[in-house]
C-alpha positions as CSV (number, residue, x, y, z in Angstrom):
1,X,-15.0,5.6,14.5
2,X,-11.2,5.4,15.7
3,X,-9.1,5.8,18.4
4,X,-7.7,9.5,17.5
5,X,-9.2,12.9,18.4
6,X,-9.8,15.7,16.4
7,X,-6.4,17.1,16.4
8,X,-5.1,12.9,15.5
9,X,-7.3,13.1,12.5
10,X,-6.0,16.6,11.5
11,X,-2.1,16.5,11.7
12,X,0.1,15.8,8.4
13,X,3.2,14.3,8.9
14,X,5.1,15.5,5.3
15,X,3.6,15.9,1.5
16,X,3.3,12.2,0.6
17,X,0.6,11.1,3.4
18,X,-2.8,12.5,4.2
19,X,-4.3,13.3,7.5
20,X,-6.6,10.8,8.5
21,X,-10.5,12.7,8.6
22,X,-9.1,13.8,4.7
23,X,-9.1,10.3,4.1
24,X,-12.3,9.7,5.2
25,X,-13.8,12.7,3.4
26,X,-12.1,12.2,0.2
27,X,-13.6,8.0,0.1
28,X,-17.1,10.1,0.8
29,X,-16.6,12.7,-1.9
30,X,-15.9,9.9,-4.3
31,X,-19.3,8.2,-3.8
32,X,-21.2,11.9,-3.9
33,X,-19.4,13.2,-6.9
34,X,-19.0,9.9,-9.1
35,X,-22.6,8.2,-8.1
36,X,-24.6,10.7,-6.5
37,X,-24.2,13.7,-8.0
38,X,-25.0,12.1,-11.2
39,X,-27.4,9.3,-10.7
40,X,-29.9,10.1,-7.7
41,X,-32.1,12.8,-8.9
42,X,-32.8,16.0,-6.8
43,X,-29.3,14.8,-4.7
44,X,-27.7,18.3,-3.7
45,X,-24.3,18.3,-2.3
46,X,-23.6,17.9,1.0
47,X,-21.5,21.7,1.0
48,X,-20.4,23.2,-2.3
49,X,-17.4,23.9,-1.5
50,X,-15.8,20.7,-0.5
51,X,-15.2,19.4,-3.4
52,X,-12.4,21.7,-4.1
53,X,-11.1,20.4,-1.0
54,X,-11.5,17.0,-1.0
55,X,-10.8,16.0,-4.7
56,X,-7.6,14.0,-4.4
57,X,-5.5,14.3,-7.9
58,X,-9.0,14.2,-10.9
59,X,-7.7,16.8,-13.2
60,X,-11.5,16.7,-14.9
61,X,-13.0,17.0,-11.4
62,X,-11.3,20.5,-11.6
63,X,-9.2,23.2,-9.0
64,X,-8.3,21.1,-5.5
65,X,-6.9,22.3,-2.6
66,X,-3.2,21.4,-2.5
67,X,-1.9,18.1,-1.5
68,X,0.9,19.0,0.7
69,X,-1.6,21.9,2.6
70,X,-4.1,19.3,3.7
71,X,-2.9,19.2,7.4
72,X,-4.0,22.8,7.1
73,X,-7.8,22.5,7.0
74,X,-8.6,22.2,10.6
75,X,-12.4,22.7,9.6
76,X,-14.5,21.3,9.0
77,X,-14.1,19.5,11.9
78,X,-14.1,15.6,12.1
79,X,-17.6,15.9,13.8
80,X,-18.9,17.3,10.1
81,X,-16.7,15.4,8.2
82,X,-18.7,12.3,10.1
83,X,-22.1,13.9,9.4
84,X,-21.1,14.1,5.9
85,X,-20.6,10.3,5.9
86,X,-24.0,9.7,7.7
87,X,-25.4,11.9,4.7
88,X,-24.0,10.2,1.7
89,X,-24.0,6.6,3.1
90,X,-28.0,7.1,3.7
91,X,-28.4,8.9,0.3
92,X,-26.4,6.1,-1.3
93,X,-29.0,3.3,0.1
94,X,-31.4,3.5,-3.4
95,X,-28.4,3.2,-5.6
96,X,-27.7,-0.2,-4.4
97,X,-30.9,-1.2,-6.3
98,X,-29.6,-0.5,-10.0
99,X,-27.8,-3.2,-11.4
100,X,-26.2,-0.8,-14.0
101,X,-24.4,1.1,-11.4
102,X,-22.9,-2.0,-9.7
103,X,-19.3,-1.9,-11.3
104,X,-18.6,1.7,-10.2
105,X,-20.1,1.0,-6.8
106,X,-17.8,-1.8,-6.6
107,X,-15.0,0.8,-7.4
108,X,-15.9,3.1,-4.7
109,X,-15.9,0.3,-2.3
110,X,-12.0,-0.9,-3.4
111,X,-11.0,2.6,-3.6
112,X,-12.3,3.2,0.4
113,X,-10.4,-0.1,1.1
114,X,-7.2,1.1,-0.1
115,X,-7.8,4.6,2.0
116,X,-7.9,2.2,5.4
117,X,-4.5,1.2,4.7
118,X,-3.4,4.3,3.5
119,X,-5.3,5.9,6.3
120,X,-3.4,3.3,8.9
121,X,0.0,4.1,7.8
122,X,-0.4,7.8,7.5
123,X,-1.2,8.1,11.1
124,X,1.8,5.7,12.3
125,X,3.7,8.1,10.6
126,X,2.4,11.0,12.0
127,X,2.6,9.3,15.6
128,X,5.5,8.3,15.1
129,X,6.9,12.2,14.6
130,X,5.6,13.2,18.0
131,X,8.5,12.5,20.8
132,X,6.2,11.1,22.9
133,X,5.7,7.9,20.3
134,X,1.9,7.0,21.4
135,X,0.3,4.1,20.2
136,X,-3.0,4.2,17.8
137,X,-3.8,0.9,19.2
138,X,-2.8,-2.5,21.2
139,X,-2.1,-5.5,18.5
140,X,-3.2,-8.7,19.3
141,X,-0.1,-10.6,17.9
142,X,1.2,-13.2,20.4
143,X,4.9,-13.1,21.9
144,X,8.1,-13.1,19.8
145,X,7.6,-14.4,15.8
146,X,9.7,-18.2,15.5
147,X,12.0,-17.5,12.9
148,X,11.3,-19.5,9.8
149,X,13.2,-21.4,7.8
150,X,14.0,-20.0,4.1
151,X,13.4,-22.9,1.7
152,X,13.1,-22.1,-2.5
153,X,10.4,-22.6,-4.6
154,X,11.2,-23.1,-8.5
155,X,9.3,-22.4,-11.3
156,X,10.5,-24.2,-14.7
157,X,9.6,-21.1,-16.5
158,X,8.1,-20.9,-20.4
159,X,5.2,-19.1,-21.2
160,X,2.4,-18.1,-18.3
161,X,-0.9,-16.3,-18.2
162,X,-0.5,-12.8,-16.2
163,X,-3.1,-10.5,-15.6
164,X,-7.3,-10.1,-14.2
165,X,-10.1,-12.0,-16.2
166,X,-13.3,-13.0,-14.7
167,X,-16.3,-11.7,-13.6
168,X,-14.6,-10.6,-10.1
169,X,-13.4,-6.7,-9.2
170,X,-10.4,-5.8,-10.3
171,X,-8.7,-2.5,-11.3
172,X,-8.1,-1.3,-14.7
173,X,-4.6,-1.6,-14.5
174,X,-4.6,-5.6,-13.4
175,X,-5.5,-6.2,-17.0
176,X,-5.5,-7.3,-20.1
177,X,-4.5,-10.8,-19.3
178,X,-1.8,-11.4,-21.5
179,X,1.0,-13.9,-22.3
180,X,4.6,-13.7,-20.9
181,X,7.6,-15.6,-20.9
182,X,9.4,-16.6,-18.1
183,X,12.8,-18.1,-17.4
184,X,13.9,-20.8,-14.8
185,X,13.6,-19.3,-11.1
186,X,13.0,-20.0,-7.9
187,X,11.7,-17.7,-5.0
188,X,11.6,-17.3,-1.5
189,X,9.5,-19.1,1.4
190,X,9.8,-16.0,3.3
191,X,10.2,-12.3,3.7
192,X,13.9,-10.6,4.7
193,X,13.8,-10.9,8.5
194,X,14.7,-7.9,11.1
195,X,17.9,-9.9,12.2
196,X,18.8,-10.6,8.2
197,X,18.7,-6.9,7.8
198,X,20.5,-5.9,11.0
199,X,23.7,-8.3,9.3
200,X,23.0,-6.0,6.3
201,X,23.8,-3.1,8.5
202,X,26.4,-4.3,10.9
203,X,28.5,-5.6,7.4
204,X,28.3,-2.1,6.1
205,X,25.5,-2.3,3.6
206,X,24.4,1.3,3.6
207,X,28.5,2.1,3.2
208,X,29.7,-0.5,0.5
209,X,28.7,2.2,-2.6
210,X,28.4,-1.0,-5.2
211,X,25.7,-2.1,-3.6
212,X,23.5,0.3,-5.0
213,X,22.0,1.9,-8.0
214,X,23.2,5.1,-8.4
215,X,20.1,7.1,-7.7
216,X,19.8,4.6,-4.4
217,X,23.3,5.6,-3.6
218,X,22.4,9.4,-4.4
219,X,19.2,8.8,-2.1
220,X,21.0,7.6,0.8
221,X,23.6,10.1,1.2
222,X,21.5,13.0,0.6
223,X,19.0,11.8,3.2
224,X,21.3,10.2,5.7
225,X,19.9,6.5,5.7
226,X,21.6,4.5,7.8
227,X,18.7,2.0,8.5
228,X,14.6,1.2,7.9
229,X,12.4,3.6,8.5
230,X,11.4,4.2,12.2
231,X,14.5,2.4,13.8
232,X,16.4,3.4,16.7
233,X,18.6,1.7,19.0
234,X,16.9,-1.8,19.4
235,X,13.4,-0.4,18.9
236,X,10.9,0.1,16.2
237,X,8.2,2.4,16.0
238,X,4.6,0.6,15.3
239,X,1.4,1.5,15.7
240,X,1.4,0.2,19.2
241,X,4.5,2.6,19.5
242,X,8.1,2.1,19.9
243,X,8.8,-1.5,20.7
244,X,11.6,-4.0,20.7
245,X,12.7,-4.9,17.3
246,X,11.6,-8.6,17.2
247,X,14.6,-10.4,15.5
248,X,12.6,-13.1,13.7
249,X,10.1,-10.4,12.0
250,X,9.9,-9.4,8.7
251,X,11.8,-6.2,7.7
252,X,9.4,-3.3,6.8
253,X,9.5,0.3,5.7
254,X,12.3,-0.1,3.5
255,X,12.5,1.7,0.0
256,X,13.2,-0.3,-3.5
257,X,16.7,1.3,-3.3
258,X,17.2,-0.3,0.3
259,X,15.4,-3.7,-1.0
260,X,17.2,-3.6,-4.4
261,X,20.6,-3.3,-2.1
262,X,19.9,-6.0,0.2
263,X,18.8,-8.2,-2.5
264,X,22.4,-7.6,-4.5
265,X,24.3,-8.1,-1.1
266,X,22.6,-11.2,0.0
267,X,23.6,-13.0,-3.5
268,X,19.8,-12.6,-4.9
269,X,17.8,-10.5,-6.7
270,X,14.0,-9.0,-6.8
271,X,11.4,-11.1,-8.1
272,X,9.7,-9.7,-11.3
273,X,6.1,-9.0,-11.0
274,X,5.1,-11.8,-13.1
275,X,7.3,-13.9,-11.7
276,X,5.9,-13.6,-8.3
277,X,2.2,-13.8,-9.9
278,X,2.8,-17.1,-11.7
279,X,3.8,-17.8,-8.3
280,X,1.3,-16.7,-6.3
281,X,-1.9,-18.0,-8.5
282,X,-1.8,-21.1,-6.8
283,X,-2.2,-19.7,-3.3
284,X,-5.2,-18.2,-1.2
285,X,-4.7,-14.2,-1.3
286,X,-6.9,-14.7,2.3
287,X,-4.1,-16.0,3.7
288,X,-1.9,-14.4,5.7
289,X,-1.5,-11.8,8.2
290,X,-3.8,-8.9,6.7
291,X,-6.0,-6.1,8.6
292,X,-8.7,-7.5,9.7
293,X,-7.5,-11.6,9.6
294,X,-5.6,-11.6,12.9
295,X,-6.3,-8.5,14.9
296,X,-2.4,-7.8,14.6
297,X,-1.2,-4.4,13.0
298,X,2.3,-5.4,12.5
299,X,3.8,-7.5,10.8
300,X,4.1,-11.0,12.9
301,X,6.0,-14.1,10.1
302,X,3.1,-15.3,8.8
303,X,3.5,-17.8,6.1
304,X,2.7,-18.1,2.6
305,X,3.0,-14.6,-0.3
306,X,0.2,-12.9,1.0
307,X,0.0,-10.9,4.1
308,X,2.3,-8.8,6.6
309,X,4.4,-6.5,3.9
310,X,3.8,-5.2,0.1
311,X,6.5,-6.6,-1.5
312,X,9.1,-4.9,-3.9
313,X,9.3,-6.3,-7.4
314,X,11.8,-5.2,-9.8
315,X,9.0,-4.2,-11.9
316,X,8.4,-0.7,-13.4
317,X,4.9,-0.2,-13.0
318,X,3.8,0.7,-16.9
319,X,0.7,-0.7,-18.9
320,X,0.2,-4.1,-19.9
321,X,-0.7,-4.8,-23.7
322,X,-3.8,-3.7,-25.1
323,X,-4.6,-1.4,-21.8
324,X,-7.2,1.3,-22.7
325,X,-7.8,3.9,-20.5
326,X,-11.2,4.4,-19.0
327,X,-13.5,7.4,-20.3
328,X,-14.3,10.1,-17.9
329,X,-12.8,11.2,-14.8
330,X,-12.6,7.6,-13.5
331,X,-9.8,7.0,-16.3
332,X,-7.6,9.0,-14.3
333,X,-7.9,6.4,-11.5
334,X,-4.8,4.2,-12.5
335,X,-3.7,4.9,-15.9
336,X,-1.8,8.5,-15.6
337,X,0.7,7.1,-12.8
338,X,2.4,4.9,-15.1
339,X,6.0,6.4,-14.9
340,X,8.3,6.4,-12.7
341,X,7.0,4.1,-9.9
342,X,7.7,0.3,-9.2
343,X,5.3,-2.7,-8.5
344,X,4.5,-4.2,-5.1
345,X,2.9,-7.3,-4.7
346,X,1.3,-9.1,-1.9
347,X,-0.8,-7.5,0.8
348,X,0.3,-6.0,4.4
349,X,-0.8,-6.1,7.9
350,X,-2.8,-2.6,7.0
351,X,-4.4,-4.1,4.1
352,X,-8.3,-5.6,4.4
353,X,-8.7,-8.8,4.0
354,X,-10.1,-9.5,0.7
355,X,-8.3,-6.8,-0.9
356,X,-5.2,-8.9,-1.8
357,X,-5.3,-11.2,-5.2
358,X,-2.5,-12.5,-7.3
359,X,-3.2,-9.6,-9.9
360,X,-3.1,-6.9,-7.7
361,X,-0.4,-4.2,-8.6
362,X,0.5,-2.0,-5.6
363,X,2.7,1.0,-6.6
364,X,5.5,3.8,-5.6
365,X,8.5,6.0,-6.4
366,X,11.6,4.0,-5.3
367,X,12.4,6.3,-2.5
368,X,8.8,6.1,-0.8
369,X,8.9,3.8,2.4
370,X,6.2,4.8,5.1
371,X,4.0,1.6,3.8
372,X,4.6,-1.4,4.8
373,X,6.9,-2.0,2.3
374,X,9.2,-5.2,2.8
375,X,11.6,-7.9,0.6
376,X,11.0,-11.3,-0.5
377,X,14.3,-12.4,-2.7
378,X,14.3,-14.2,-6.0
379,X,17.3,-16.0,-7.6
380,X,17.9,-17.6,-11.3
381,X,17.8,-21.5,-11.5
């Protein structure tokens, strides 16, 4: 299944991430408890009890084991967690057959996609907590990335379609489609580079206090950030472990507060989320460096919006006009973590192809940066 043993799958690195055989649990106990247990008669669950620990954050799903105790179940074991699999994948097989159940199939299937990269970037940072910094796995990017050249795109502005419609998968929160208006602006051709953000540093940009929103400047002092995430030195920690930081890379595991900084030192700004999706309509959300495009699982320059890092916006992630919230449990998908948090766009190295569209609306708290989280800058024209 992966390279990583029993104890890999089992570790938990801090509250926010997940040990990697509870990712693969939880994407089976979605399929058991929102298709199987209701629609394939005589189906029994697997084990009773798992549920409770395997339910992720469904309030109607009832009592769940708690989030930041799941490095503590050391059984089952990843051996039954994998028979589990074999059990519901084979029991899922007739349920493929009815065309009414096709939409929440298709949900179960995006929601096990967004566990691979969650599951990916979990384990780096667990991995990357262990002093001996072992690699999940060899990447098959090519040499040193060739720094690109930072050109502007410009949009004229006015009034612009945002938002899912179509027959296509998308989640709740990617719609209505609705009507915004958009000033003149222009965005980058590229991500923030390793070498852009290491002039960041070197000119004092986590000590220059106006730099920052107040909560960022609250956040960095408190928590002592002087750099990324997983820098040292002249190294980086990636899934292949600690390696050179390659200059002409795009920055990544940096927070909004970090990205918001940069942006406001470099004489820009973040792109709002529909800015960057009037942009990015007109470009193929295939493109790029994603999981399972180029074999590489870091992120290597690729060009165009999609691929490599998520990418802040200065978007709060709230509902778009006219959203309704789903009925049932499945209503608690999306909907109740609108507060708070800010929108990414884009798609990373960790993120499967196909799973990337113009619509999509990635989110997190401002302070969370163990994603592949990276800048592209905006300006005003």
């Amino acid at each position: 299944m992966l390279p990583l043993s029993d104890a890999d799958a089992t570790i938990q690195s801090m509250p926010d991430a997940s040990p990697a055989k509870w990712h693969l649990a939880h994407t089976t106990w979605f399929f058991e408890t929102f298709l199987l247990r209701d629609y394939l008669d005589g189906y029994a669950l697997f084990d009773a009890r798992w549920p409770f620990l395997f339910n992720s954050y469904y309030e109607a799903e009832g009592a769940r084991h708690a989030r930041a105790a799941r490095g503590m179940l050391s059984r089952p074991s990843l051996d039954d967690l994998l028979a589990y699999r074999a059990h519901v994948n084979a029991a899922m097989e007739p349920l493929f057959e009815r065309p009414e159940l096709a939409a929440l199939i298709a949900l179960g299937i995006n929601h096990e996609q967004q566990h691979q990269e969650l599951l990916l970037t979990d384990i780096k940072h667990a991995l990357s907590c262990n002093p001996l910094g072992p690699a999940y796995g060899e990447s098959a990017a090519d040499g040193p990335c060739k720094p690109a050249r930072q050109t502007w795109a410009e949009h004229p502005g006015g009034i612009v379609q945002i938002g899912h419609e179509g027959s296509a998968f998308a989640f709740d929160n990617e719609g209505p489609r609705h009507r915004v208006m958009l000033e003149p602006f222009a965005l980058s051709s590229r991500l923030v580079m390793v070498e852009e953000w290491q002039a960041f540093i070197a000119d004092g940009g986590y000590r220059t206090p106006s730099l920052w929103l107040s909560d960022g400047w609250h956040w960095v002092n408190e928590n002592s950030i002087d750099a990324p995430l997983n820098w040292r030195e002249d190294a980086h920690f990636t899934l292949s472990g600690w390696q050179a930081r390659d200059p002409g890379a795009p920055v990544t595991h940096i927070s909004y507060y970090e990205a918001d900084a940069f942006a406001t030192w470099a004489g820009n700004r973040l792109p709002t989320e529909c800015e960057w999706e009037a942009m990015a309509s007109s470009h193929d959300p295939f493109d790029g460096n994603q999981l399972d495009a180029t074999g590489a699982i870091h992120p290597t320059g690729s060009q165009g919006l999609f691929g490599d890092c998520w990418q802040w916006t200065r978007s709060a992630y709230l509902p778009y006009p006219r959203f309704a919230v789903a009925d049932g449990a499945v209503g608690e998908y999306n909907g109740k973590f609108m507060s708070g948090q800010f929108v990414l766009k884009g798609a990373s190295c960790a993120t499967p192809r196909g799973h990337s569209r113009a619509t999509y609306r990635n989110f997190f708290y401002p302070h969370q940066r163990w994603q592949f989280t990276g800048v592209r800058l905006a300006r005003d024209i």
